[in-house]
RODRENKOL-735555 format. One record per atom (N, C-alpha, C): x, y, z; residue in one letter. Coordinates in nm, 3 decimals, padded with zeros to 5 digits. Example, Ala and Ser with C-alpha at 12.3 -4.5 7.8 and 13.67 -1.06 7.14 Angstrom:
<atoms>
        c1        c2        c3   residu
    01.319   -00.569    00.780        A
    01.230   -00.450    00.780        A
    01.320   -00.330    00.780        A
    01.285   -00.225    00.708        S
    01.367   -00.106    00.714        S
    01.290    00.003    00.787        S
</atoms>
This chain:
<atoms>
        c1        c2        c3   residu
    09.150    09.710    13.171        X
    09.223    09.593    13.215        X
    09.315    09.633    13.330        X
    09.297    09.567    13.430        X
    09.407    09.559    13.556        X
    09.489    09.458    13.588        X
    09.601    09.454    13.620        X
    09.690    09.351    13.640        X
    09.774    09.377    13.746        X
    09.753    09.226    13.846        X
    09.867    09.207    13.957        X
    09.944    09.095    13.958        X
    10.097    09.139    13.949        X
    10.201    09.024    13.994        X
    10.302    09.070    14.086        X
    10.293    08.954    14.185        X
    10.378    08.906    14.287        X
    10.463    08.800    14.242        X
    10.593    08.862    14.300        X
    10.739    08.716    14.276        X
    10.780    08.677    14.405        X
    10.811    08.564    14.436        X
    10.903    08.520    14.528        X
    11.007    08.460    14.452        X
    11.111    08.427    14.519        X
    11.254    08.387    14.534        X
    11.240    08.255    14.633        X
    11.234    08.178    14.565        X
    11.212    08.011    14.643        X
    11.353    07.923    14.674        X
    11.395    07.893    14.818        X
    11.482    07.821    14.771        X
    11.443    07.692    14.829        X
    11.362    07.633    14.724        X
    11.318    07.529    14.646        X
    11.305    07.470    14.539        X
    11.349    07.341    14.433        X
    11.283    07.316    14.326        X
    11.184    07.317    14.259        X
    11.141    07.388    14.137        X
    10.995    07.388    14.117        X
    10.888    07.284    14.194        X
    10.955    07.117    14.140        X
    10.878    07.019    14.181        X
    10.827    07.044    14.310        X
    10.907    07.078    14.404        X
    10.832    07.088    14.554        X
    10.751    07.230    14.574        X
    10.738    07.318    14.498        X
    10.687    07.425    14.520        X
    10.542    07.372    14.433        X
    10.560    07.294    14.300        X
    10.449    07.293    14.290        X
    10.371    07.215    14.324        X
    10.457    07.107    14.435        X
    10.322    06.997    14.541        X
    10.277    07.082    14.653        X
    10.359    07.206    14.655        X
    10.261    07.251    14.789        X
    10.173    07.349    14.722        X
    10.174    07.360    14.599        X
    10.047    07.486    14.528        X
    09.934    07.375    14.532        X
    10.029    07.263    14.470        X
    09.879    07.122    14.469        X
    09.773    07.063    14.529        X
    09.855    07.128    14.680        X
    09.806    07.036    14.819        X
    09.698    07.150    14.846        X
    09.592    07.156    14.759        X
    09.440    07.179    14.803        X
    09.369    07.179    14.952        X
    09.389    07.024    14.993        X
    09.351    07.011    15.145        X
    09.428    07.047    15.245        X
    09.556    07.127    15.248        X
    09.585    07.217    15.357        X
    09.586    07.338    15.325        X
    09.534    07.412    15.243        X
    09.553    07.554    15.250        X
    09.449    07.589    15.363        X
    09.377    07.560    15.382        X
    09.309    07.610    15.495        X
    09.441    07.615    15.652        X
    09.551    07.515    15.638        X
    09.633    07.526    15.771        X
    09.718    07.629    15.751        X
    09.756    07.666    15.627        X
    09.836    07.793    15.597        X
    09.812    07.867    15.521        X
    09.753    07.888    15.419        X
    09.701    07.933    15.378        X
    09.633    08.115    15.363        X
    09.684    08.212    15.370        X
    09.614    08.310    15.441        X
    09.512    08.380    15.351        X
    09.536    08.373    15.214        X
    09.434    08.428    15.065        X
    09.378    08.311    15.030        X
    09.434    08.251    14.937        X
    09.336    08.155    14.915        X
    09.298    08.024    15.039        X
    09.169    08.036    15.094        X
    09.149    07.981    15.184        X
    09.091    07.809    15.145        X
    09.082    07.783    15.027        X
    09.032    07.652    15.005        X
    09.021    07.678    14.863        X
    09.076    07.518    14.801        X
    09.032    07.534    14.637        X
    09.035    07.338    14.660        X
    08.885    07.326    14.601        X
    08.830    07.206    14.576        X
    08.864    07.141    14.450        X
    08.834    07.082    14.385        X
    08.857    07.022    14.253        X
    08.964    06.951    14.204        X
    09.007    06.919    14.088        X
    09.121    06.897    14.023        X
    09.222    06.996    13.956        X
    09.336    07.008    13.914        X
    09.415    07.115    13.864        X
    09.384    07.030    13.776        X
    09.305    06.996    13.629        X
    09.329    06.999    13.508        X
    09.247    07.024    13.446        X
    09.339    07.061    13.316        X
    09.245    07.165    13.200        X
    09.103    07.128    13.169        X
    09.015    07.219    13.178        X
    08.914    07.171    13.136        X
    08.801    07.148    13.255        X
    08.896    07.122    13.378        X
    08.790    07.080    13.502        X
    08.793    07.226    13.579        X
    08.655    07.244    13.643        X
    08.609    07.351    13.716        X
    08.642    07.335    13.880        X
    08.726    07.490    13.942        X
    08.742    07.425    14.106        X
    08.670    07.548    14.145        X
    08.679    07.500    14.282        X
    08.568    07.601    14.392        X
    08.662    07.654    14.461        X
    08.635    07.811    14.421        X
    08.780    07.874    14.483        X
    08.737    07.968    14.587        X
    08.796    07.965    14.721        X
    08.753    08.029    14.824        X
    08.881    08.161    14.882        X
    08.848    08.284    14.852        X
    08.957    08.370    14.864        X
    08.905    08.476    14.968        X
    08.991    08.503    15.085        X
    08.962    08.625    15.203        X
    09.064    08.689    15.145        X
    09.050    08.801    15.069        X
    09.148    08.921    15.075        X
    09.183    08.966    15.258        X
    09.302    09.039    15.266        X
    09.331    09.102    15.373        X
    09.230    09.250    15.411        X
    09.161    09.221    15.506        X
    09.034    09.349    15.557        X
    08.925    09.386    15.448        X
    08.893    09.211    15.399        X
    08.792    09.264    15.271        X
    08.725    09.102    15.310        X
    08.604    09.115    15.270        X
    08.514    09.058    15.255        X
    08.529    08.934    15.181        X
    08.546    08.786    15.187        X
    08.557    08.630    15.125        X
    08.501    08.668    15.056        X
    08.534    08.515    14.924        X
    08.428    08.586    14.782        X
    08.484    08.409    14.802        X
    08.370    08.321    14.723        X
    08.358    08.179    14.639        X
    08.325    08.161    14.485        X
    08.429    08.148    14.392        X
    08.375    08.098    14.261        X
    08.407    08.004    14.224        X
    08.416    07.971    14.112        X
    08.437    07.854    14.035        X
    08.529    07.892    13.919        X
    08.619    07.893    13.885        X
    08.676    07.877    13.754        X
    08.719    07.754    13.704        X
    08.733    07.802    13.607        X
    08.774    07.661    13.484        X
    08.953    07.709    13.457        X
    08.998    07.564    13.522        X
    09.096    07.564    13.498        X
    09.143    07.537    13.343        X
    09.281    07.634    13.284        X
    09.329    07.636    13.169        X
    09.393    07.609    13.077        X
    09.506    07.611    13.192        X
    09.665    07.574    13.182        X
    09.706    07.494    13.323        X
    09.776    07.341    13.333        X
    09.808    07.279    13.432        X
    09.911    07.230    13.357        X
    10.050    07.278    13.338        X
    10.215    07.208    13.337        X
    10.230    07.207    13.432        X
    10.283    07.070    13.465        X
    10.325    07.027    13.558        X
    10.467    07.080    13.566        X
    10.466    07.128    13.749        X
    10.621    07.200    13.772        X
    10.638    07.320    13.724        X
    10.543    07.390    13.632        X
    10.583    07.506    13.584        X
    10.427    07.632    13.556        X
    10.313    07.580    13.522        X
    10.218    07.651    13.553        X
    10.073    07.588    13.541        X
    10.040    07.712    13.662        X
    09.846    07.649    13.703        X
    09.809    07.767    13.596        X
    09.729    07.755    13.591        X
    09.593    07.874    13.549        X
    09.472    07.863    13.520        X
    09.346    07.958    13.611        X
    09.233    07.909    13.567        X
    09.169    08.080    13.516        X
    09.019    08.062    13.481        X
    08.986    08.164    13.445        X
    08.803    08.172    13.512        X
    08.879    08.323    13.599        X
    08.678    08.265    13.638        X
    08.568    08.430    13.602        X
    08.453    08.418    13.578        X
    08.379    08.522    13.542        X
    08.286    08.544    13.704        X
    08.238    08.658    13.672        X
    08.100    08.731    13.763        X
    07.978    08.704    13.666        X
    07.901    08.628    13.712        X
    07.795    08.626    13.615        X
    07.820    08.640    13.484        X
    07.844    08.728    13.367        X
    07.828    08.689    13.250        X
    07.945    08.758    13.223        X
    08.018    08.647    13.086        X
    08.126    08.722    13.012        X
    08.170    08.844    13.019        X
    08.274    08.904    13.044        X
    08.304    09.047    13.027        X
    08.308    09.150    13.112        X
    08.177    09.109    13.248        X
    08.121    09.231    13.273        X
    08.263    09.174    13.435        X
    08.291    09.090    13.440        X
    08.433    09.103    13.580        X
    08.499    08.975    13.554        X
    08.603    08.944    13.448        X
    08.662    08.813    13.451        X
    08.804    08.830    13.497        X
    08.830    08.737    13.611        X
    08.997    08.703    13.631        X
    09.052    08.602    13.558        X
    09.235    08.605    13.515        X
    09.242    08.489    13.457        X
    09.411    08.516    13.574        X
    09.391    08.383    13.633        X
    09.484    08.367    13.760        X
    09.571    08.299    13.702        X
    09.725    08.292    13.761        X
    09.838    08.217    13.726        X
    09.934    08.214    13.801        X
    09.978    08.063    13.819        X
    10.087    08.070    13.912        X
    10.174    08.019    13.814        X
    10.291    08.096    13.794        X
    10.404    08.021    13.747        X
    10.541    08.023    13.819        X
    10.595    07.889    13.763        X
    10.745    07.840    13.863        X
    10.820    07.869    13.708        X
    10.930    07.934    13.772        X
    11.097    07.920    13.676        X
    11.167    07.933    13.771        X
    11.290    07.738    13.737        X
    11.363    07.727    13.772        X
    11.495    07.845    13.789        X
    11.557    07.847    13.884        X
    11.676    07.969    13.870        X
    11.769    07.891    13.985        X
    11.884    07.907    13.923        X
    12.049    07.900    14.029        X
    12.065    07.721    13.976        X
    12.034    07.687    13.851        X
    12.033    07.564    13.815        X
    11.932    07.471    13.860        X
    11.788    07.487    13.884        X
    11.714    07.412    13.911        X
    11.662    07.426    14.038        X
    11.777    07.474    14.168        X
    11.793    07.432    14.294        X
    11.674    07.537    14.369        X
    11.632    07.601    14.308        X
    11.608    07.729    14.378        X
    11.437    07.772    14.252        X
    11.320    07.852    14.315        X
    11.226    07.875    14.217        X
    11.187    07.996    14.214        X
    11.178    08.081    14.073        X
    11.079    08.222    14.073        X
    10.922    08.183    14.088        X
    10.874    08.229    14.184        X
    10.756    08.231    14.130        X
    10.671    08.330    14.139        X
    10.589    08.345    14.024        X
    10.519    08.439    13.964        X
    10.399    08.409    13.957        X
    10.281    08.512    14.091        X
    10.167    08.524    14.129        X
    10.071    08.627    14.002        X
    09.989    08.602    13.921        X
    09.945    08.708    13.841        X
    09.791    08.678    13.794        X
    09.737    08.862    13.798        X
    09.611    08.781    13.768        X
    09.588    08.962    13.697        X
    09.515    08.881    13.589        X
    09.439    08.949    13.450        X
    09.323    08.970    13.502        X
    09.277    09.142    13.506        X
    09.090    09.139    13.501        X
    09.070    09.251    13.434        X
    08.948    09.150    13.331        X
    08.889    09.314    13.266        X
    08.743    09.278    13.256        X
    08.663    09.357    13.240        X
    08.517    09.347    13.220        X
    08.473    09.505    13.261        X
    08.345    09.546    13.229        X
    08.280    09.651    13.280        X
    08.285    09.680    13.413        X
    08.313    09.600    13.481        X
    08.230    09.572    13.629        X
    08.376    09.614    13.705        X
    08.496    09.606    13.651        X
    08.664    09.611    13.676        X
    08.643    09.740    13.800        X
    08.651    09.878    13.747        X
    08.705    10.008    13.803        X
    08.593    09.962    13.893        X
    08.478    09.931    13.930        X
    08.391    09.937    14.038        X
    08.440    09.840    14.156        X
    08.488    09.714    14.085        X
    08.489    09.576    14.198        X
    08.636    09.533    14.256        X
    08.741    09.620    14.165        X
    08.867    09.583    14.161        X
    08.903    09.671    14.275        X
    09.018    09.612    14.383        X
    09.103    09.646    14.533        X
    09.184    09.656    14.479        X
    09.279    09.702    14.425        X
    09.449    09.666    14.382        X
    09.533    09.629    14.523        X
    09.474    09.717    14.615        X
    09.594    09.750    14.729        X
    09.568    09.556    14.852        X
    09.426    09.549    14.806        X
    09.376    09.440    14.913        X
    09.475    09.269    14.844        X
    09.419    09.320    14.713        X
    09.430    09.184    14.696        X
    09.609    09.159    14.646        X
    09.673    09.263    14.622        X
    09.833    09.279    14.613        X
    09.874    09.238    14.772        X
    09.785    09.275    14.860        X
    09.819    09.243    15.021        X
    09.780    09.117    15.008        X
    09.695    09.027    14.961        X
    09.664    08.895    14.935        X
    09.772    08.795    14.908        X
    09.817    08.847    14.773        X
    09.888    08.788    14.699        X
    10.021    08.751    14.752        X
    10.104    08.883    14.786        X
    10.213    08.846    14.852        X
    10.215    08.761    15.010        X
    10.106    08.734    15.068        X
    10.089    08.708    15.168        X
    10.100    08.563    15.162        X
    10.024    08.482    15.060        X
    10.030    08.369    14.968        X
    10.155    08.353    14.961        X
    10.261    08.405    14.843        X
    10.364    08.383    14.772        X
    10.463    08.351    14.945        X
    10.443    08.440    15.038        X
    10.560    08.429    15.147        X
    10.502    08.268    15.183        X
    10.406    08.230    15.225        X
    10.322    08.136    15.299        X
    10.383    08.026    15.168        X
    10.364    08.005    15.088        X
    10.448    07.933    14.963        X
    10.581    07.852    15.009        X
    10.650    07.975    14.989        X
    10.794    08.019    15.002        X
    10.822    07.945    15.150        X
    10.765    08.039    15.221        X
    10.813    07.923    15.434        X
    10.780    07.771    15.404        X
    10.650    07.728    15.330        X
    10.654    07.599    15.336        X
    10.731    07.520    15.247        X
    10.759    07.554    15.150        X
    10.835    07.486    15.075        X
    10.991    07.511    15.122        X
    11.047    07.601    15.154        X
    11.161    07.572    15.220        X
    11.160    07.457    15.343        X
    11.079    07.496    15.406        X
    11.077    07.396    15.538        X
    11.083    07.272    15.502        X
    11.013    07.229    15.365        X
    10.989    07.123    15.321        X
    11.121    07.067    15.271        X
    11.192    07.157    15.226        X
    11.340    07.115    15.146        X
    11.431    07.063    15.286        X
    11.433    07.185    15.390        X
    11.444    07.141    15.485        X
    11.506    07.019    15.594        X
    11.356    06.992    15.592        X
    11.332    06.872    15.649        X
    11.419    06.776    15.573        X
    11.353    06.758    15.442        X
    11.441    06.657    15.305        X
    11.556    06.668    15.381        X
    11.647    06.772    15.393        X
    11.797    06.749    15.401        X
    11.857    06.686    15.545        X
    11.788    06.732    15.625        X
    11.805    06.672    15.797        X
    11.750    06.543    15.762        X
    11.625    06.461    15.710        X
    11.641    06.388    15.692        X
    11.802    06.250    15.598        X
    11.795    06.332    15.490        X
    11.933    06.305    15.450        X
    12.047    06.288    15.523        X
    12.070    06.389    15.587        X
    12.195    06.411    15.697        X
    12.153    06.285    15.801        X
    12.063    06.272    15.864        X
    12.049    06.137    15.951        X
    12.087    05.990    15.929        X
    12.011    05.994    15.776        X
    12.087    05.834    15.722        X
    12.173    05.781    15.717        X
</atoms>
């Protein structure tokens, strides 16, 4: 079994951090790891997940999403061909911190199967991950942002 987690320090509310994990149809504009995810976030439904590690080769699967709380965590779980032999189980989770105003979030992903010590990057896809979590983090601030200059105008 191998395991990677990435944190950011958001200063954003969960809620807005987790409409921009939601917003599917722009990760391709910012986006730099996960380059596209099709589907629905809920349990039970399957998305098409499109990931360029940093100086590694795109990969497309499908997992079945697991866990969808709203504001607080995604998670899906996807295999290589058959049970066991290379399964990830991905998770994004938000905790509120500094009273709400502000979000942890916690990038993590579970893999074990036979196929692990052969197929697994630690160094690529940890360069992935945090690359994501910053790309997160800029938009959802910007997003709070904006909110407040808007505010301030009225």
């Amino acid at each position: 079994m191998e395991v990677i987690e990435t944190f950011a320090e958001i200063d954003a509310p969960p809620p807005v951090v987790w409409d921009v994990l939601l917003e599917f149809d722009s990760y391709p504009e910012w986006n730099p790891f996960v380059r596209s995810i099709e589907g629905l976030p809920i349990e039970g439904q399957r998305l098409r997940v499109r990931i360029e590690p940093p100086d590694s080769r795109g990969m497309t699967f499908t997992p079945e999403v697991i866990v969808a709380e709203e504001n607080r965590r995604l998670g899906w779980v996807g295999r290589l061909a058959v049970p066991f032999a290379f399964d990830g189980y991905h998770e994004f989770h938000l905790d509120p911190i500094d009273g709400g105003s502000r979000t942890r979030l916690l990038q993590r992903e579970t893999f074990r199967g036979a196929l692990v010590p052969l197929l697994f990057d630690r160094e690529r896809l940890e360069r992935g991950f945090e690359a994501m979590n910053d790309a997160v983090k800029e938009r959802a601030e910007r997003r709070v942002d904006a909110e407040n200059d808007t505010a301030l105008t009225v």
